[in-house]
N, CA, C and O atoms as CSV, one atom per row, in Angstrom:
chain,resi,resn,atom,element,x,y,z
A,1,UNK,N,N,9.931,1.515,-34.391
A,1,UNK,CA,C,8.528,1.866,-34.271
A,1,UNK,C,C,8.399,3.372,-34.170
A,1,UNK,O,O,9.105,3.898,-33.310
A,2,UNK,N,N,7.659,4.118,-34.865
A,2,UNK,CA,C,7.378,5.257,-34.634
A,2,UNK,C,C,6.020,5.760,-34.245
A,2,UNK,O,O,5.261,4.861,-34.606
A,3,UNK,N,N,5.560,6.378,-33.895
A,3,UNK,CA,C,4.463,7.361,-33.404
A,3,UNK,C,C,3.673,8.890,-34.155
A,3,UNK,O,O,4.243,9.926,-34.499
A,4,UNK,N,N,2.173,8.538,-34.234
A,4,UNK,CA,C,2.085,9.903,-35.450
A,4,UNK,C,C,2.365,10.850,-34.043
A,4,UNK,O,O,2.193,10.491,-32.878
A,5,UNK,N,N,2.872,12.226,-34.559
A,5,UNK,CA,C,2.842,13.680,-33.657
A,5,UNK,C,C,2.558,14.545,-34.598
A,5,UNK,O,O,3.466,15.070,-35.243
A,6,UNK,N,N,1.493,14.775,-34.783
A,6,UNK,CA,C,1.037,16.017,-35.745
A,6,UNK,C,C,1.743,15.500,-36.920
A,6,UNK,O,O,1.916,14.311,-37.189
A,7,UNK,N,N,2.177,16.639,-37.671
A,7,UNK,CA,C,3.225,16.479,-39.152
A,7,UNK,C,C,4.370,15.314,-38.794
A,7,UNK,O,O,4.701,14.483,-39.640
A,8,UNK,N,N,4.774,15.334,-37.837
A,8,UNK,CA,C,5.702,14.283,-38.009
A,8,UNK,C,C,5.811,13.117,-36.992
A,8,UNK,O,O,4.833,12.582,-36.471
A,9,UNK,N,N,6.882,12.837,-36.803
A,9,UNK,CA,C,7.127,11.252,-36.000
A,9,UNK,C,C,7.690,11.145,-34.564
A,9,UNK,O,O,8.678,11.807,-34.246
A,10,UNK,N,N,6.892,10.079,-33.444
A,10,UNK,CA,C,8.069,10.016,-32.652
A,10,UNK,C,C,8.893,8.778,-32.426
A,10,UNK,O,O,8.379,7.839,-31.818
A,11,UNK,N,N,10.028,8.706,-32.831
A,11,UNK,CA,C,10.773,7.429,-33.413
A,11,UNK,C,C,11.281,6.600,-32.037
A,11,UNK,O,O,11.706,7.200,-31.050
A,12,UNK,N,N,11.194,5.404,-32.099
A,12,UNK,CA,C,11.471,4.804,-30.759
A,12,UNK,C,C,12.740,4.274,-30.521
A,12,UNK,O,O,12.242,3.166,-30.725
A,13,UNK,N,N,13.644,4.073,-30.337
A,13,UNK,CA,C,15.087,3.772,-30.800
A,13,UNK,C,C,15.190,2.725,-29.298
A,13,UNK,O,O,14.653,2.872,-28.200
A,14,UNK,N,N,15.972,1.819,-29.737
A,14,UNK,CA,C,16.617,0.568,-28.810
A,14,UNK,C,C,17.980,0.890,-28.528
A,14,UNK,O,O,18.484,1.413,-29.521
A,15,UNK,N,N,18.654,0.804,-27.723
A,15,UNK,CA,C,20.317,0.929,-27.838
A,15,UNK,C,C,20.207,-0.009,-26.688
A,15,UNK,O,O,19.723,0.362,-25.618
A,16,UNK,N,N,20.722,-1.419,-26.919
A,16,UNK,CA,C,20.786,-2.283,-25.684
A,16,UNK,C,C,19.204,-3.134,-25.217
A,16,UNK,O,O,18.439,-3.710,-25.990
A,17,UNK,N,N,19.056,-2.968,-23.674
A,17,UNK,CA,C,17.830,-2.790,-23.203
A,17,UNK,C,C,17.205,-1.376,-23.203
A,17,UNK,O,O,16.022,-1.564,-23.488
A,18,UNK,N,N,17.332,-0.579,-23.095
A,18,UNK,CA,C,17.133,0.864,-23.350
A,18,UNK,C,C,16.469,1.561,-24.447
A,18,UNK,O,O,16.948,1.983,-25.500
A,19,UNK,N,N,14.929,1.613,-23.873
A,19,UNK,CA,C,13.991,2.310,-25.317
A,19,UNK,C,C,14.271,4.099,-24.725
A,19,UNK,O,O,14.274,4.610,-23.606
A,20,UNK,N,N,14.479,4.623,-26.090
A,20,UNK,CA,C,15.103,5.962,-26.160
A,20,UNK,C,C,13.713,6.721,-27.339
A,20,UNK,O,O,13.813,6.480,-28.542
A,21,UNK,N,N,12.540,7.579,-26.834
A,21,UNK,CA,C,11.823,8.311,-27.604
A,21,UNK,C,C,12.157,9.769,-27.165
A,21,UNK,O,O,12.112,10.212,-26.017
A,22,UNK,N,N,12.575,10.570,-28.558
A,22,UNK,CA,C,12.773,11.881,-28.328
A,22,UNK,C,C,11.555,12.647,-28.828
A,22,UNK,O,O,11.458,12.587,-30.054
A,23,UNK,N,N,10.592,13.356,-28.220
A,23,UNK,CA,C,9.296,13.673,-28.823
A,23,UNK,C,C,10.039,14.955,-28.599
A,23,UNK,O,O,10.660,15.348,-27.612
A,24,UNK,N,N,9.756,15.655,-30.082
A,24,UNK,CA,C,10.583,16.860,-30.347
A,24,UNK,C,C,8.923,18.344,-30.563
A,24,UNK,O,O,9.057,19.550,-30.768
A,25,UNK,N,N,7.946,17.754,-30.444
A,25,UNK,CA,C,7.317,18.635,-30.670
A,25,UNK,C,C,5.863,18.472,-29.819
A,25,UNK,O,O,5.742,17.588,-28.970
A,26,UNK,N,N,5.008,19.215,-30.068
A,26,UNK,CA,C,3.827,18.921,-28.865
A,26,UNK,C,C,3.027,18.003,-29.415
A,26,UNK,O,O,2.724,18.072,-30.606
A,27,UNK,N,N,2.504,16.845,-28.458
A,27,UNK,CA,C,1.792,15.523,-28.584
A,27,UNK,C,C,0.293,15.422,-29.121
A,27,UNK,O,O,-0.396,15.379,-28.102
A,28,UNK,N,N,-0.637,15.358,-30.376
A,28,UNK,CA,C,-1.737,15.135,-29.692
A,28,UNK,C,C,-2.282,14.461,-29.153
A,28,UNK,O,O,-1.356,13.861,-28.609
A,29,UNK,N,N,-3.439,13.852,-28.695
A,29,UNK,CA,C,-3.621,13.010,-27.456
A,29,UNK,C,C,-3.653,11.335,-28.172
A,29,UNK,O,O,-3.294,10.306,-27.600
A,30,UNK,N,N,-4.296,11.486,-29.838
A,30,UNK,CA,C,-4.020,10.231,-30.207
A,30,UNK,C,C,-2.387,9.824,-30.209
A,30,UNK,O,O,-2.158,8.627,-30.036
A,31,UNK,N,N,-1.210,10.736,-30.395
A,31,UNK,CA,C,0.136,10.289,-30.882
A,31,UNK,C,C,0.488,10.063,-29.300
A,31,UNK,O,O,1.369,9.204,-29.269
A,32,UNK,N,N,0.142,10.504,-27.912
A,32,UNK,CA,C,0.495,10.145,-27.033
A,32,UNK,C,C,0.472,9.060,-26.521
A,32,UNK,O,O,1.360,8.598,-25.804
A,33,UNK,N,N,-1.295,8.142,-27.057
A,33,UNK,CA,C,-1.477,6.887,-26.656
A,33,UNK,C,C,-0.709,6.153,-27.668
A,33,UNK,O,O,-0.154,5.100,-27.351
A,34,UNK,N,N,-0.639,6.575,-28.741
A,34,UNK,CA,C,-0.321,5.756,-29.708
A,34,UNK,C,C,1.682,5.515,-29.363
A,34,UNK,O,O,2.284,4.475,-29.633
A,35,UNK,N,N,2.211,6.548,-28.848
A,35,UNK,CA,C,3.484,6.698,-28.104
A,35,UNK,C,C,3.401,5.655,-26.978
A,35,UNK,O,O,4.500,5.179,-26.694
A,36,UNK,N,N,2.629,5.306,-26.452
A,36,UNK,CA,C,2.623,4.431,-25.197
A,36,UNK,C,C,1.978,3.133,-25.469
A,36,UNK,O,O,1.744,2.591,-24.389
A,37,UNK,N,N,1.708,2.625,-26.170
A,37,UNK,CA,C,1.377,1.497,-26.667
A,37,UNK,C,C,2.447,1.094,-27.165
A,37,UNK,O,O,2.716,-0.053,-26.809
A,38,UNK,N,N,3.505,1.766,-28.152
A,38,UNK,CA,C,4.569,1.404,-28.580
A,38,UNK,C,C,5.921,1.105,-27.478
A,38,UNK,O,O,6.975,0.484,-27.612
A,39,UNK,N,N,5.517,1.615,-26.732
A,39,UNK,CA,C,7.087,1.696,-25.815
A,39,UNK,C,C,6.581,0.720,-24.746
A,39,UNK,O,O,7.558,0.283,-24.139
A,40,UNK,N,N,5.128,0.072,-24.157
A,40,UNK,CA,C,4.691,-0.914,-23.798
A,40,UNK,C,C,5.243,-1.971,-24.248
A,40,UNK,O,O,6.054,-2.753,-23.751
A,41,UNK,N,N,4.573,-1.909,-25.533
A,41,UNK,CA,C,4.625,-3.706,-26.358
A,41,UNK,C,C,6.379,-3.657,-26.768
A,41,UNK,O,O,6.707,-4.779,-27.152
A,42,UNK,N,N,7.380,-2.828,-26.784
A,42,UNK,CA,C,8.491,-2.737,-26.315
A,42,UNK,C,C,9.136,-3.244,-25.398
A,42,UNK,O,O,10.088,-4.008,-25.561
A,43,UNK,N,N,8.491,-2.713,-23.872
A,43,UNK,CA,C,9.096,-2.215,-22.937
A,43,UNK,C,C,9.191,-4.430,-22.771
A,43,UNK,O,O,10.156,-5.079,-22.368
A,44,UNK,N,N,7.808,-4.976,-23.261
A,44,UNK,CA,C,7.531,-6.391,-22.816
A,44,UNK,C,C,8.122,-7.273,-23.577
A,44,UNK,O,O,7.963,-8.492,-23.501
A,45,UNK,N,N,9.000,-6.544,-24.528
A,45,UNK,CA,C,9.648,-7.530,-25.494
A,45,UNK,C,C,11.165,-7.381,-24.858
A,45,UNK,O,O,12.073,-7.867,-25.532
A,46,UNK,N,N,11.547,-6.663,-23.450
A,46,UNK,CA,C,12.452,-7.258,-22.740
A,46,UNK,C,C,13.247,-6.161,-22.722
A,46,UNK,O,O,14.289,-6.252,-22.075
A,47,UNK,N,N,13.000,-5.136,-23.285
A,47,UNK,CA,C,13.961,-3.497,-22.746
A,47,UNK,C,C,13.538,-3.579,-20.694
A,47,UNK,O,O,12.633,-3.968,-19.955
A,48,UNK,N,N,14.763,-2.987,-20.612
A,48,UNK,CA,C,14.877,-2.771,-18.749
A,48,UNK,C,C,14.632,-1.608,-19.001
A,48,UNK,O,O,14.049,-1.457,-17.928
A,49,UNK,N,N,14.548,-0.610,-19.472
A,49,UNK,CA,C,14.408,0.787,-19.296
A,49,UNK,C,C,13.980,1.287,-20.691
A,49,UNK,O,O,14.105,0.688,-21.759
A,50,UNK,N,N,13.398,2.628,-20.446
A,50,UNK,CA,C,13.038,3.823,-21.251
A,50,UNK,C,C,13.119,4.984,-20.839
A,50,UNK,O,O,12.925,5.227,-19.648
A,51,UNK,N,N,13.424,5.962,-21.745
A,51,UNK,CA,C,13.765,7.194,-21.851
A,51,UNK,C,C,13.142,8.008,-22.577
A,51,UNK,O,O,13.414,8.078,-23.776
A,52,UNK,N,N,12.083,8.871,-21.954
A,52,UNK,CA,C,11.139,9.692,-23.042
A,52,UNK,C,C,12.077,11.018,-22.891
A,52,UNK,O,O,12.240,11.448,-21.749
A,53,UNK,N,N,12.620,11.600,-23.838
A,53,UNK,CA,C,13.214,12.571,-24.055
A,53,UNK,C,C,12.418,14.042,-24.590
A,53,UNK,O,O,12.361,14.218,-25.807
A,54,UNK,N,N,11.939,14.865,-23.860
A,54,UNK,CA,C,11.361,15.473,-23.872
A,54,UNK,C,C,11.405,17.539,-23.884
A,54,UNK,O,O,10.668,18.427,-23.454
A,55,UNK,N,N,12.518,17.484,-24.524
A,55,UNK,CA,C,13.501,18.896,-24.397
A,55,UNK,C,C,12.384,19.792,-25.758
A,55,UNK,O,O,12.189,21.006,-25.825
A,56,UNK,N,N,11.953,18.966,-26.470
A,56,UNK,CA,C,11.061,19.796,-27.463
A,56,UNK,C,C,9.730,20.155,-26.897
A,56,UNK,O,O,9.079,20.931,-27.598
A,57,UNK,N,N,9.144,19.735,-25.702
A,57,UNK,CA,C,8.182,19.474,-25.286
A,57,UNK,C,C,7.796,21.226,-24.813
A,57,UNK,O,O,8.453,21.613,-23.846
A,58,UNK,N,N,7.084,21.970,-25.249
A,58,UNK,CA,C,6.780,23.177,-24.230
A,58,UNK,C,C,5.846,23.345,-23.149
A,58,UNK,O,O,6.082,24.069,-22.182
A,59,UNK,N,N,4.510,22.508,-23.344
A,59,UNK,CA,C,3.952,22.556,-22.828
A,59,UNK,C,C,3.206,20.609,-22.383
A,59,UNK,O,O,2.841,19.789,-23.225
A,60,UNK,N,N,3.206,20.446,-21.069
A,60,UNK,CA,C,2.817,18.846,-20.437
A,60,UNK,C,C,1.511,19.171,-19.903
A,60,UNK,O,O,1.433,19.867,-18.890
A,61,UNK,N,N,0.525,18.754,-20.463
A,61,UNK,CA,C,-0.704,18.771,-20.277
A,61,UNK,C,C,-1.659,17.727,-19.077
A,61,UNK,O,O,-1.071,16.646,-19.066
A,62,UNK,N,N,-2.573,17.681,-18.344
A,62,UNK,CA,C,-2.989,16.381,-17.816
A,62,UNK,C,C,-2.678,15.091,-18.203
A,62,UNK,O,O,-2.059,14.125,-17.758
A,63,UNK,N,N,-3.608,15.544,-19.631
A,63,UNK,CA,C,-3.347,14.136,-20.119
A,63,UNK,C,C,-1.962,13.433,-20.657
A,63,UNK,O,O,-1.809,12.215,-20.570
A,64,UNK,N,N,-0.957,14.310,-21.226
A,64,UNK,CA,C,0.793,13.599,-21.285
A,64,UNK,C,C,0.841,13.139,-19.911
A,64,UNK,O,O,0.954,11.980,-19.510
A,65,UNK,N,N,0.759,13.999,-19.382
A,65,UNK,CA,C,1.443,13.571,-18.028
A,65,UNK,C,C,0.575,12.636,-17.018
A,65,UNK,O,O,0.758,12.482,-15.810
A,66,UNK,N,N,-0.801,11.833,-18.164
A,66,UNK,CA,C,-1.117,10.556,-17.074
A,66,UNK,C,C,-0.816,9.613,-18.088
A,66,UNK,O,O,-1.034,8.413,-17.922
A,67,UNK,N,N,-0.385,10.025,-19.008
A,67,UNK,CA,C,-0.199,8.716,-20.320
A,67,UNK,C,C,1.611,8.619,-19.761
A,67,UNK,O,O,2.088,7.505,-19.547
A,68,UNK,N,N,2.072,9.301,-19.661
A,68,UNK,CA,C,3.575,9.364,-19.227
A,68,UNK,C,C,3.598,8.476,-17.642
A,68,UNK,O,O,4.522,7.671,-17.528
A,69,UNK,N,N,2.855,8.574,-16.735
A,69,UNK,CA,C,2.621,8.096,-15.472
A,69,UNK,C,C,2.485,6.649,-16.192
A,69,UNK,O,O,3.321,5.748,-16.108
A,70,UNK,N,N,1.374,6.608,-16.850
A,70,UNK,CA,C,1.245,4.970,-17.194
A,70,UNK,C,C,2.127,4.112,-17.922
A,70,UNK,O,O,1.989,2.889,-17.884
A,71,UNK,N,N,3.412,4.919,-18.865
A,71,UNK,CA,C,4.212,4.289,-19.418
A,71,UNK,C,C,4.948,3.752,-18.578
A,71,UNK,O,O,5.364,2.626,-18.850
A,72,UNK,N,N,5.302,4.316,-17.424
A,72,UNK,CA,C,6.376,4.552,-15.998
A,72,UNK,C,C,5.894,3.234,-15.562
A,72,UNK,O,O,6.582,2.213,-15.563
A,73,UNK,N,N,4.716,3.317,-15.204
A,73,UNK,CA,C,3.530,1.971,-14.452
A,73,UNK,C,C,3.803,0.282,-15.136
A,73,UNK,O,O,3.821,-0.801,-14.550
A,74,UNK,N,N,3.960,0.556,-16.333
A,74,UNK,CA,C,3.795,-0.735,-16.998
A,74,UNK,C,C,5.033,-1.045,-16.969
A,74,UNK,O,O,5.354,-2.134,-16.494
A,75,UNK,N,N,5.876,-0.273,-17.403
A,75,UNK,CA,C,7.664,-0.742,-17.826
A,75,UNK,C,C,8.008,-1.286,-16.020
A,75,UNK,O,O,8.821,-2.191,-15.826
A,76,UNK,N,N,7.374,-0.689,-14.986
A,76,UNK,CA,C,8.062,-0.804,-13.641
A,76,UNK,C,C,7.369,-2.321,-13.322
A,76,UNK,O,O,7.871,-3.258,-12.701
A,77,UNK,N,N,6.053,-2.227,-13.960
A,77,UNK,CA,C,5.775,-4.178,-13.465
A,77,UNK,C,C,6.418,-4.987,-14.359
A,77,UNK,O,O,5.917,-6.096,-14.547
A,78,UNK,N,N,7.364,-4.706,-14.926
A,78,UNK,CA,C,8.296,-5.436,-16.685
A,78,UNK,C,C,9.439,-5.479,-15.698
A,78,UNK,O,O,10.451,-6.008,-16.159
A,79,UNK,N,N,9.520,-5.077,-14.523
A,79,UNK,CA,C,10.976,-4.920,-14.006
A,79,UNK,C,C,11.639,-4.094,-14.850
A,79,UNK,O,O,12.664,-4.510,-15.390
A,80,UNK,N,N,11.134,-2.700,-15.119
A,80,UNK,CA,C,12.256,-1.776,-15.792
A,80,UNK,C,C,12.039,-0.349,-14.783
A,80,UNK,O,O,11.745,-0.351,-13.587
A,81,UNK,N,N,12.273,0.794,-15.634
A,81,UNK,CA,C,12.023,2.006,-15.036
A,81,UNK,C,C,12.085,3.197,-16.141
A,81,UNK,O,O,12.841,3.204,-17.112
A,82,UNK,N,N,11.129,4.213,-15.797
A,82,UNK,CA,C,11.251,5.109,-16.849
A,82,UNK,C,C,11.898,6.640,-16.387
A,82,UNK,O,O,11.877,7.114,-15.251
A,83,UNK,N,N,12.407,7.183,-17.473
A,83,UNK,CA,C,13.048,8.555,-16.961
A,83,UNK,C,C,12.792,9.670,-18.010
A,83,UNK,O,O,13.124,9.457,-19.176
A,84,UNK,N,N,12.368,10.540,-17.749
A,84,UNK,CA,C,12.065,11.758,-18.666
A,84,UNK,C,C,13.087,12.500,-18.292
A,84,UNK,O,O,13.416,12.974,-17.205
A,85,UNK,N,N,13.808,12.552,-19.968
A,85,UNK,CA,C,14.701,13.572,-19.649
A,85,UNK,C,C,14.490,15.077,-20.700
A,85,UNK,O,O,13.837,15.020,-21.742
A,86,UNK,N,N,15.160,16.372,-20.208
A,86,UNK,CA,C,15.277,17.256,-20.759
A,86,UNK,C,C,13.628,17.997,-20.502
A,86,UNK,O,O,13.075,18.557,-21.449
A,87,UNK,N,N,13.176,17.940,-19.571
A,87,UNK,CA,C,12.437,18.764,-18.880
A,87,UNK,C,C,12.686,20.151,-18.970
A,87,UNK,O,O,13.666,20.599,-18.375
A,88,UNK,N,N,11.730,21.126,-19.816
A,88,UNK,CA,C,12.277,22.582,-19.511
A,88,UNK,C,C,11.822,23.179,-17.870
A,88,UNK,O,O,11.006,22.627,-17.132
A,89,UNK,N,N,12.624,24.487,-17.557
A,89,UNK,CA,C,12.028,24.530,-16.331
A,89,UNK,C,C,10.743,24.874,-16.268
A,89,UNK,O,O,10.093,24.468,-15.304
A,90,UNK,N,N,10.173,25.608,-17.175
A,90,UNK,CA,C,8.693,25.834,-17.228
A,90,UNK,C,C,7.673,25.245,-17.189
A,90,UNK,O,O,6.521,25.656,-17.051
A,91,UNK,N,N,8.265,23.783,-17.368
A,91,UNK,CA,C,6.874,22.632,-17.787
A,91,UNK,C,C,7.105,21.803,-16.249
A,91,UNK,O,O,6.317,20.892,-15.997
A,92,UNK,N,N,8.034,22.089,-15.390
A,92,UNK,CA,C,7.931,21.349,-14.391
A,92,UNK,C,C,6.972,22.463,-13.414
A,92,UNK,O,O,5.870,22.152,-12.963
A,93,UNK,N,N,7.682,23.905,-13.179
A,93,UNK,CA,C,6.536,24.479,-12.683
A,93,UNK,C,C,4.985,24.071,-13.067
A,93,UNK,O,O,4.139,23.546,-12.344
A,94,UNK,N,N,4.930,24.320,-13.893
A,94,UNK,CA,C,3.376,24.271,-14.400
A,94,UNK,C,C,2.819,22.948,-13.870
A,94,UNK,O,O,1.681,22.916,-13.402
A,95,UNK,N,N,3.493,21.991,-13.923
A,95,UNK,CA,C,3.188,20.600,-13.108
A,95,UNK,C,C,2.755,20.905,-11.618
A,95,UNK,O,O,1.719,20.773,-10.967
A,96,UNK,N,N,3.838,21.305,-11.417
A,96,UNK,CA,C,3.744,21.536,-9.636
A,96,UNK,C,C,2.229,22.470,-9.377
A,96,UNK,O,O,1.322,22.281,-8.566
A,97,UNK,N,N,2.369,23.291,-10.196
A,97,UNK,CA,C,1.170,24.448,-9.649
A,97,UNK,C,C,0.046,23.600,-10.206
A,97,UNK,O,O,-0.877,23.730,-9.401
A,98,UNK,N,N,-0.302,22.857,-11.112
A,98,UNK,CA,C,-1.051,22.076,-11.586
A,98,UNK,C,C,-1.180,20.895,-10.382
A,98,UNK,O,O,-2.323,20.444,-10.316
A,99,UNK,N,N,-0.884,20.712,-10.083
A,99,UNK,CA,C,-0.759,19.881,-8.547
A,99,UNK,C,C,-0.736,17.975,-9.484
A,99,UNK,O,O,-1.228,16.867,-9.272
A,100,UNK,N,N,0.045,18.550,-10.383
A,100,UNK,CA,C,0.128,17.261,-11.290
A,100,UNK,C,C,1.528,16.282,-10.948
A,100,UNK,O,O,2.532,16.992,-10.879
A,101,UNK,N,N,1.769,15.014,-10.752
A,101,UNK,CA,C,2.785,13.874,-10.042
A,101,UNK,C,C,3.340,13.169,-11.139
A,101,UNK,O,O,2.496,12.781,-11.946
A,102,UNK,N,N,4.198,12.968,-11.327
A,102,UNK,CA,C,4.978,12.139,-12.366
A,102,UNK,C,C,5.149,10.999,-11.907
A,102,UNK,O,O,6.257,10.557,-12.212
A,103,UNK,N,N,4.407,10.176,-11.176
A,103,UNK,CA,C,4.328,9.076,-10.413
A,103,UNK,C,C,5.556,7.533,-11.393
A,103,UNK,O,O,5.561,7.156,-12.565
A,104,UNK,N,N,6.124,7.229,-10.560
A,104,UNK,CA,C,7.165,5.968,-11.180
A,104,UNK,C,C,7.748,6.533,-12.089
A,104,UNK,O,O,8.223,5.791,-12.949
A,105,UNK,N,N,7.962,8.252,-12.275
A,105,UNK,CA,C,9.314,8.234,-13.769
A,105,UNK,C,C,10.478,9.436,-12.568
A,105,UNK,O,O,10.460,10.270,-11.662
A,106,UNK,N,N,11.259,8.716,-13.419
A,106,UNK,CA,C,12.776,9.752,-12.881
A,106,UNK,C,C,12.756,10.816,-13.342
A,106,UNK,O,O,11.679,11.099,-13.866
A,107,UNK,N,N,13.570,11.621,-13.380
A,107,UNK,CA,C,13.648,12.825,-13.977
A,107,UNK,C,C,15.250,13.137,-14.731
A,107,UNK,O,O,15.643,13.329,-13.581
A,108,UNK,N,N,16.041,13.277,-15.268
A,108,UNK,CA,C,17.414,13.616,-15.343
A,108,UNK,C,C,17.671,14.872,-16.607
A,108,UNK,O,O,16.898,14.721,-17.553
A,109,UNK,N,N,18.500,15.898,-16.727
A,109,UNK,CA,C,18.600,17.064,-17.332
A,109,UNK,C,C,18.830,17.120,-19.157
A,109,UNK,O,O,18.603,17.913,-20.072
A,110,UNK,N,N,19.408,15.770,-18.979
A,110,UNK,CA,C,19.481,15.471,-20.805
A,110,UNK,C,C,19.386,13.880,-20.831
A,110,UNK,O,O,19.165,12.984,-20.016
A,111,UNK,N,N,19.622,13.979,-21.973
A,111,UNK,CA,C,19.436,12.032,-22.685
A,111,UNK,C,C,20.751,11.696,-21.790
A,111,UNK,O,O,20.633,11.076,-20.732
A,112,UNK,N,N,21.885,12.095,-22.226
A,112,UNK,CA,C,23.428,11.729,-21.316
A,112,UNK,C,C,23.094,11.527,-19.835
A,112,UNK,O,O,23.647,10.573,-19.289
A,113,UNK,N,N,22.425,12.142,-19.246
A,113,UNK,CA,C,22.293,12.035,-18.276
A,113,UNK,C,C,21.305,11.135,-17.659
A,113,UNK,O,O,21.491,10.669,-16.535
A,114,UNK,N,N,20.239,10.873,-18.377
A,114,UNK,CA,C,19.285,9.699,-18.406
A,114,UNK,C,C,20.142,8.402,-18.546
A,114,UNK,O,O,20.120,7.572,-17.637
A,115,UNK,N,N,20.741,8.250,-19.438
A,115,UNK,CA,C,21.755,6.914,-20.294
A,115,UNK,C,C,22.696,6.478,-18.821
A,115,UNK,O,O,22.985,5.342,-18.446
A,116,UNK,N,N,23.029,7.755,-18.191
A,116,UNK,CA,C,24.078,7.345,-17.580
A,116,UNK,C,C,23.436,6.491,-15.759
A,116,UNK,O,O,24.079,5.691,-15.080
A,117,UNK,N,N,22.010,7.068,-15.454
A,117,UNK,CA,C,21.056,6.209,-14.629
A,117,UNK,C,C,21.294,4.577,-14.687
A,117,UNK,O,O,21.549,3.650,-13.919
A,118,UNK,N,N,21.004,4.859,-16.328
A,118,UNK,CA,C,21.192,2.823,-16.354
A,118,UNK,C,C,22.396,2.359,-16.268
A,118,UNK,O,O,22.376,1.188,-15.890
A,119,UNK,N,N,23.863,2.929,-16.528
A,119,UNK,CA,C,24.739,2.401,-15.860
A,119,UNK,C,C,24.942,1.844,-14.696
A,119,UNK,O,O,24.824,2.492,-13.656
A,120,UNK,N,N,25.231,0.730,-14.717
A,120,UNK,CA,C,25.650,0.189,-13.348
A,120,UNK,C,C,24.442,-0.798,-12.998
A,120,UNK,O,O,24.492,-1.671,-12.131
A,121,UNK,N,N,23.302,-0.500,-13.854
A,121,UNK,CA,C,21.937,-1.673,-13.272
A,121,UNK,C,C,22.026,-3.008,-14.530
A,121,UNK,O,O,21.051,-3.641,-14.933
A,122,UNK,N,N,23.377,-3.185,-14.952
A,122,UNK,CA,C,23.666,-4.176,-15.888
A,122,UNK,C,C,23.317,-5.630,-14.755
A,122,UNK,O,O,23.164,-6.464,-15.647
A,123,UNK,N,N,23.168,-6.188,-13.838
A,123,UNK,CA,C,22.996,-7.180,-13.511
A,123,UNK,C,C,21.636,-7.195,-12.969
A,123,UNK,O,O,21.179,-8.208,-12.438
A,124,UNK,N,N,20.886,-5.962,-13.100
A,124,UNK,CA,C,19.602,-6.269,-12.628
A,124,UNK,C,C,17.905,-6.887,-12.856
A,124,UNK,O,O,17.124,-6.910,-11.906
């Protein structure tokens, strides 16, 4: 499943239970919902987890970051969990001073490091 983002795509990839979206460029607000509808009707077709990969991302706006809260929201009543990885440091400041919450998502420094979260929750 992919996602419009401006000129191009954000592709949703499965490996396992594990939905993996790398959004490599900035969102507009239709490709964001349209990003979260996909990784929903996903997340309910029995993935335990997702991974919005987000290292292209420069700037997290209100609205990503309540469409990102709600992806977190839905996958966590699916019995899963979500993790944004590859956070630059700039876009987390700007959160904080924005007095903005990433409510129900993890955080981890790359995809490897996201991937490696779900290790070990194989019986859960």
């Amino acid at each position: 499943m992919t996602a419009e983002a401006g000129a191009g795509r954000v592709s949703v990839l499965r490996m396992g239970e594990i939905l993996i979206a790398a959004i490599q460029q900035e969102l507009t607000d239709e490709s964001a919902l349209a990003l979260q509808s996909d990784l929903t009707e996903m997340a309910a077709a029995g993935a335990r987890g997702v991974v919005i990969e987000i290292s292209g991302v420069e700037i997290v706006d209100s609205f990503l970051a309540r469409v990102l809260s709600e992806i977190a929201a839905a996958t966590n009543m699916l019995a899963g969990r979500t993790v944004v990885a590859g956070m630059r440091p700039s876009v987390a400041i700007t959160l904080v001073e924005m007095g903005l919450s990433l409510r129900g998502l993890e955080t981890a420094r790359s995809l490897e490091d996201a991937m490696a979260l779900f290790q070990g929750q194989a019986g859960r």
